[in-house]
TIDRENRO-490046 format. One record per residue (C-alpha): residue number from 1; z, y, x. Coordinates in Angstrom, 1 decimal, padded with zeros to 4 digits. Example, Ala and Ser with C-alpha at 12.3 -4.5 7.8 and 13.67 -1.06 7.14 Angstrom:
2
PT   i     pz     py     px
PT   1  007.8 -004.5  012.3
PT   2  007.1 -001.1  013.7
END
This chain:
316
PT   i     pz     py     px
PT   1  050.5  048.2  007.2
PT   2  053.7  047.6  009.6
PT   3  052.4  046.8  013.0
PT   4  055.5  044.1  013.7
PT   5  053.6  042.5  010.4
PT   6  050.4  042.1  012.3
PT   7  049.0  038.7  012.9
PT   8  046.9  038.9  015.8
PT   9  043.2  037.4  015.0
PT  10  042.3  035.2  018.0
PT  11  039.3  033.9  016.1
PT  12  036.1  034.5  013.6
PT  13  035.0  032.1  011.1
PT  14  031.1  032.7  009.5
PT  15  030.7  032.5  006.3
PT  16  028.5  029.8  005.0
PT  17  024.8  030.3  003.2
PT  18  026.0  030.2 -000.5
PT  19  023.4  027.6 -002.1
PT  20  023.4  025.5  001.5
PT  21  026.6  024.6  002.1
PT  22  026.0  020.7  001.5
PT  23  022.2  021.3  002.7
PT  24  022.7  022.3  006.7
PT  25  020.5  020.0  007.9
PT  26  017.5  021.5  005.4
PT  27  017.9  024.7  007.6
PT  28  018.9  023.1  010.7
PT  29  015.5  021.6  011.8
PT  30  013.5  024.5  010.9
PT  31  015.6  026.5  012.6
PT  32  015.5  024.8  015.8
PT  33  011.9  024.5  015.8
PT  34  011.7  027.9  015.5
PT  35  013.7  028.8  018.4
PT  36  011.9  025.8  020.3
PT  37  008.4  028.0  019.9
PT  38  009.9  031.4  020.5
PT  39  011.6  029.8  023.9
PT  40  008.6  027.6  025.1
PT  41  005.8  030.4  023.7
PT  42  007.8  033.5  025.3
PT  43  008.4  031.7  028.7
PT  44  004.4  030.7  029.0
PT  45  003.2  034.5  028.2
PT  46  005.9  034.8  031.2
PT  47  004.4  032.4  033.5
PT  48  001.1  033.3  032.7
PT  49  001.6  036.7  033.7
PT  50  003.1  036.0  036.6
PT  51  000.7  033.4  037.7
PT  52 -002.3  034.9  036.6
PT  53 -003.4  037.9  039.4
PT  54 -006.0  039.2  036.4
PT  55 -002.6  040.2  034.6
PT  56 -000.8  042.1  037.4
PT  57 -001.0  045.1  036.0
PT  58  001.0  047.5  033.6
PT  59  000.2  046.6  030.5
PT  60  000.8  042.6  030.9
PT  61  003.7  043.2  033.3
PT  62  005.6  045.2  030.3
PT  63  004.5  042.5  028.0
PT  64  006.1  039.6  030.6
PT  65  009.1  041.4  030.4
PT  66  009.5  042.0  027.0
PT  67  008.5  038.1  026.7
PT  68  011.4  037.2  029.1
PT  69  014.3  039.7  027.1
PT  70  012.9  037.5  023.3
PT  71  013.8  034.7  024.9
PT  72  017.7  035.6  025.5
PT  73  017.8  037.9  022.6
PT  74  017.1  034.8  020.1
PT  75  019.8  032.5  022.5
PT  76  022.5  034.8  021.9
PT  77  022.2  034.2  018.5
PT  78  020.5  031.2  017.5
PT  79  022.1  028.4  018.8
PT  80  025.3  029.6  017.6
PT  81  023.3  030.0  013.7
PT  82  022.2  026.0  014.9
PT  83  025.9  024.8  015.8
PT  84  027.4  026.5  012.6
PT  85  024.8  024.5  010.6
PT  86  026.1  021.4  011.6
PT  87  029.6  021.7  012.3
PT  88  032.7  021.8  010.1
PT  89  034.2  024.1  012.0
PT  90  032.2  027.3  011.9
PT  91  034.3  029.9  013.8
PT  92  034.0  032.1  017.3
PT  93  036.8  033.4  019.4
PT  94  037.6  037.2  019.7
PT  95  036.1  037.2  023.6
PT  96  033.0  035.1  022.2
PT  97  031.9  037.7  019.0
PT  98  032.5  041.3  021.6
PT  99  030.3  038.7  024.2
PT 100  027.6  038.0  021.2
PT 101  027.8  041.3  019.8
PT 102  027.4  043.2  023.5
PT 103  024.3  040.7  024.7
PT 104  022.7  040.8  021.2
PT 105  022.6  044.7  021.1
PT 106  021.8  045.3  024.5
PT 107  019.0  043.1  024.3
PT 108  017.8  044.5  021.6
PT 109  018.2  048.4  022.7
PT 110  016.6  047.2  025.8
PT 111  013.5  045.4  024.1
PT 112  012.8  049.1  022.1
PT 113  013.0  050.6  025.6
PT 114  010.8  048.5  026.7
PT 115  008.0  048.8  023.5
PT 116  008.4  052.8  024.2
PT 117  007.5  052.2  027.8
PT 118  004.6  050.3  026.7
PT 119  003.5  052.8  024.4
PT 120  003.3  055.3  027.3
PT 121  001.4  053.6  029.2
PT 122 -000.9  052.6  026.4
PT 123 -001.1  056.8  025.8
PT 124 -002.0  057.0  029.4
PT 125 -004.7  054.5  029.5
PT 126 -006.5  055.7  026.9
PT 127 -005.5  059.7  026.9
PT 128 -005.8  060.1  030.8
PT 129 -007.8  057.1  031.7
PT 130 -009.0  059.0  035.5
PT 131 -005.2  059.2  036.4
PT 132 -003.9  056.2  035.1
PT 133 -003.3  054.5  038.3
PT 134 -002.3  057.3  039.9
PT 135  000.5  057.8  037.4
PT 136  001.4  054.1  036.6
PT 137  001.9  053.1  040.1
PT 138  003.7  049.3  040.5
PT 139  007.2  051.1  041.7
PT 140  006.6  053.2  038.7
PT 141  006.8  050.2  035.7
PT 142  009.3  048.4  038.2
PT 143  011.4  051.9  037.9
PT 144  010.6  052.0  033.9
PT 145  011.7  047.7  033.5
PT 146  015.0  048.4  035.5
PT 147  015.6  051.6  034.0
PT 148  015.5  050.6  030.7
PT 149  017.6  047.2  031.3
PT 150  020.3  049.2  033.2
PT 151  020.4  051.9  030.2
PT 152  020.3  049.2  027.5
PT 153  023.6  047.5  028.9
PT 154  025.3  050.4  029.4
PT 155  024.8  052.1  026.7
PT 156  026.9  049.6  024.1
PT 157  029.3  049.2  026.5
PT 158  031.6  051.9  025.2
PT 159  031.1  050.7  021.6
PT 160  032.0  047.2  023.1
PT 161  034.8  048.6  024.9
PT 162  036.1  050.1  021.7
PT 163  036.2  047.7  019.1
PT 164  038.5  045.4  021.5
PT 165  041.0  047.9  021.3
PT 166  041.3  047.8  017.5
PT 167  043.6  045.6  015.7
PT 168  042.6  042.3  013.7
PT 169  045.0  041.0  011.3
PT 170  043.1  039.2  008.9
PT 171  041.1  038.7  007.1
PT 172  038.9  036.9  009.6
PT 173  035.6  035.8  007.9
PT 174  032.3  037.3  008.8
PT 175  030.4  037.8  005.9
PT 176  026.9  037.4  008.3
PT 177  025.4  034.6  010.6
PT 178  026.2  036.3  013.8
PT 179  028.9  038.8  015.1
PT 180  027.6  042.3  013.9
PT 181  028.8  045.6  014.0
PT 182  029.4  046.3  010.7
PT 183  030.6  042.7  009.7
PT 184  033.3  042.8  012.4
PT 185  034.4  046.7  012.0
PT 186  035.3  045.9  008.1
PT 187  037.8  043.1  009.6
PT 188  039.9  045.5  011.6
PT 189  042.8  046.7  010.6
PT 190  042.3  050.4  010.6
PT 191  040.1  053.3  009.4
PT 192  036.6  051.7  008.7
PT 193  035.0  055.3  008.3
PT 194  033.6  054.9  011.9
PT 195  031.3  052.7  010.8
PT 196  029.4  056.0  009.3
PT 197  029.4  057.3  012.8
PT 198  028.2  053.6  013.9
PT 199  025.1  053.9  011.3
PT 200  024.3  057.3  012.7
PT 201  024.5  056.6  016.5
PT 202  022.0  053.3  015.7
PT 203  020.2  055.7  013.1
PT 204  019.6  058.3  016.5
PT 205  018.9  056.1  019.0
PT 206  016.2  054.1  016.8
PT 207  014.5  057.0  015.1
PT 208  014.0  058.6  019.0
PT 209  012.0  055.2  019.8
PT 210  010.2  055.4  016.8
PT 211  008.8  058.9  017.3
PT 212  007.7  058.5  020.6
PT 213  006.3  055.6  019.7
PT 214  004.4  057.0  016.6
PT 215  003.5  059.9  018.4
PT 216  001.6  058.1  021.2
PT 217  000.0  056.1  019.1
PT 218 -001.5  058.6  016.7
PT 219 -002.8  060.2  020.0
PT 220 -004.2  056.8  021.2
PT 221 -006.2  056.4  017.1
PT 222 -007.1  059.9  017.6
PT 223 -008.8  060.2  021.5
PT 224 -010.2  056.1  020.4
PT 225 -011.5  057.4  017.1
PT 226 -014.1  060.0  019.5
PT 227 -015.1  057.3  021.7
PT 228 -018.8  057.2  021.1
PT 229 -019.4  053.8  022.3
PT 230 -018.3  051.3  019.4
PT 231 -017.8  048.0  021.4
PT 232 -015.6  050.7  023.8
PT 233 -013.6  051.4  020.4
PT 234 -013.4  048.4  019.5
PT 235 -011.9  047.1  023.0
PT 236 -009.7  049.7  022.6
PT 237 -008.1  049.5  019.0
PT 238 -008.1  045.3  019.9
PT 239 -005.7  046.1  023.0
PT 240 -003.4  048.6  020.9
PT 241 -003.7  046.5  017.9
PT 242 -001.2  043.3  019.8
PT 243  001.1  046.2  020.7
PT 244  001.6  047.9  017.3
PT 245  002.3  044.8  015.2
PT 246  005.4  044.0  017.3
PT 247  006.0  047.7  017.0
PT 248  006.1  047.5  013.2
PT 249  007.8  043.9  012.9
PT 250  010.0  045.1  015.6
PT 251  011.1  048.3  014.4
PT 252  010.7  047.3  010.6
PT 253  013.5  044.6  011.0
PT 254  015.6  046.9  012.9
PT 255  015.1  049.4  010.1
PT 256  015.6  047.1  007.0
PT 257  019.1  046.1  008.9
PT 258  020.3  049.1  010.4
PT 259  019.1  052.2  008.7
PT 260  021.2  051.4  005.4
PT 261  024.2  053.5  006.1
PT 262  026.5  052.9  002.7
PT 263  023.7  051.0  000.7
PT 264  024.9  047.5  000.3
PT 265  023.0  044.2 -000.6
PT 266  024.0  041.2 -002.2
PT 267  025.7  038.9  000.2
PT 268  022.4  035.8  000.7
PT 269  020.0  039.1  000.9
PT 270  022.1  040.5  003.7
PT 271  021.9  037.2  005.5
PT 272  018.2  037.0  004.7
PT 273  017.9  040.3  006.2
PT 274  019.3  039.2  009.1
PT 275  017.9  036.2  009.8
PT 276  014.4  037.9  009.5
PT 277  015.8  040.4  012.0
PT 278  016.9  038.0  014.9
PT 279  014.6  035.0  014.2
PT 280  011.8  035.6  012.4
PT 281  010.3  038.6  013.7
PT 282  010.4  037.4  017.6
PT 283  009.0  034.5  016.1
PT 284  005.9  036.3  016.0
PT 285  005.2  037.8  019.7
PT 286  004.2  034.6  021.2
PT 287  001.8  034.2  018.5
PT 288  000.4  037.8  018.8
PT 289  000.3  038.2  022.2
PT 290 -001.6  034.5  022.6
PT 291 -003.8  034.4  020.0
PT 292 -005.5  037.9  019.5
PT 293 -006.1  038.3  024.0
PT 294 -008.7  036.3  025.4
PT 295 -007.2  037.5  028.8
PT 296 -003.6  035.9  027.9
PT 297 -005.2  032.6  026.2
PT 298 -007.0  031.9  029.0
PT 299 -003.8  032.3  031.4
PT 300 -002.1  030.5  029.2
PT 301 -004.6  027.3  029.3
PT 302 -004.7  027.8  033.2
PT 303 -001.2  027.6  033.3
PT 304 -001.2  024.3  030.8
PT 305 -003.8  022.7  033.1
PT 306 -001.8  023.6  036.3
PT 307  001.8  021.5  034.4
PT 308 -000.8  018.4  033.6
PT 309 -002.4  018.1  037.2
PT 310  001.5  018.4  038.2
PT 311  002.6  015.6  035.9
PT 312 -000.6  013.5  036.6
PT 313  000.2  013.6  040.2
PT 314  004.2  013.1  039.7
PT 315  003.7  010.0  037.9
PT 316  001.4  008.5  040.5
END
């Protein structure tokens, strides 16, 4: 095509849900009460953390911080998904997409940072118990929390930095409920075979989490599996147990959405796909984390009695 013929594409629009399009509102409110919980159930495993000194240590410090990155992972998205549902005009600016696209990735690259992170120290616990807090010092996790924020932004910044410098000429519809890679890479206006090297570089950088991951934790079944004590083992396998069902929901999204390379699904499975990606399975860590720790209920309840003395007293 003759550059001088280029129109330059200053805006997105989303495609709609095919069966939905005169039935927002049926998706609207469940919608927002789903991002409602993640937002108010992520920020009081924060605050219970945080509040509670029985949970200043590694393990709940990694899980306040991975509690803290849900909730702007899902608001990158999700109230975008929530205004689309409801407006006639269902479109994003250039600037806006590259913004959702950067904090929606970096989020997420820093989130599997952080579940490797807690991994390790899960492996340490319960492989090297004697030297655990010799080796999982507070500097340490603070070192291991920054790190893998700081590496997690700067690693999609190139990508970011690349796909403004393509050209987009139209067409300009995204056939997905966000600003993805893929979605926005089939738009330009130029040789879409990157996207295989896009599939690979997310294939890489997942598959690296997953095997540490894996790895630790068929170490942890194994050294828990020759405990002799079975309340000991039971203790144990209860505190992994949180931490590999956000492991498997976690990585099992990412997996279902990412790891596809030229394999192609129907357009409402796609956005199905995604929607279990970036809603539903955060939807699920508040609820794990809360309801299968006594340790983090109970926070949580002192932290819910600490906001009603506060409102009692406000209203006197």
């Amino acid at each position: 095509m003759d550059r001088e013929n280029w129109t330059v594409v200053a805006e997105f629009h989303f495609s709609d849900f095919p069966q939905f399009e005169n039935g927002s509102l049926l998706l609207f409110i469940p919608l927002l009460l789903i991002y409602m919980f993640i937002v108010v159930g992520n920020f009081m495993i924060f605050s219970a953390v945080r509040l509670d000194t029985r949970l200043h240590n590694p393990m709940y410090n990694f899980i306040s911080t991975f509690s803290f990155l849900e909730i702007w992972y899902t608001t990158t998205t999700i109230p975008k998904m929530l205004s689309n549902l409801v407006s006639e005009k269902r479109t994003i600016s250039f600037i806006g997409c590259l913004l959702q696209m950067y904090f929606f990735h970096s989020l997420g690259v820093t989130e599997a940072l952080v579940l490797t992170v807690m991994a390790i120290d899960r492996y340490v616990a319960i492989c090297n118990p004697l030297r655990y807090a010799i080796i999982m010092t507070p500097r340490l996790c603070l070192q291991l929390c920054m790190g893998s924020c700081v590496f997690g932004f700067l690693m999609l910044l190139p990508e970011i930095v690349w796909i403004s410098t393509l050209p987009f000429c139209g067409p300009n519809q995204i056939q997905q409920l966000f600003c993805d890679f893929e979605p926005v890479l089939r738009l330009a206006c130029t040789d879409t075979s990157m996207i295989l090297v896009e599939d690979v570089i997310h294939a890489i950088s997942i598959l690296t989490s997953v095997c540490i991951i894996s790895l630790s934790y068929l170490r942890i079944i194994t050294v828990i599996l020759r405990i002799p004590s079975g309340e000991s083992r039971q203790k144990a396998f209860s505190t992994c147990a949180a931490h590999v069902t956000i492991f498997l929901l976690f990585f099992g999204s990412v997996a279902l959405m990412y790891l596809r390379f030229s394999v192609t699904f129907p357009p409402l499975l796609d956005k199905a796909t995604a929607l279990m990606f970036a809603v539903l399975a955060p939807l699920f860590n508040p609820i794990i984390y809360s309801l299968r720790n006594k340790d983090m209920k109970d926070a949580i309840k002192k932290v819910l009695h600490f906001q009603k003395i506060f409102n009692v007293s406000g209203s006197q």
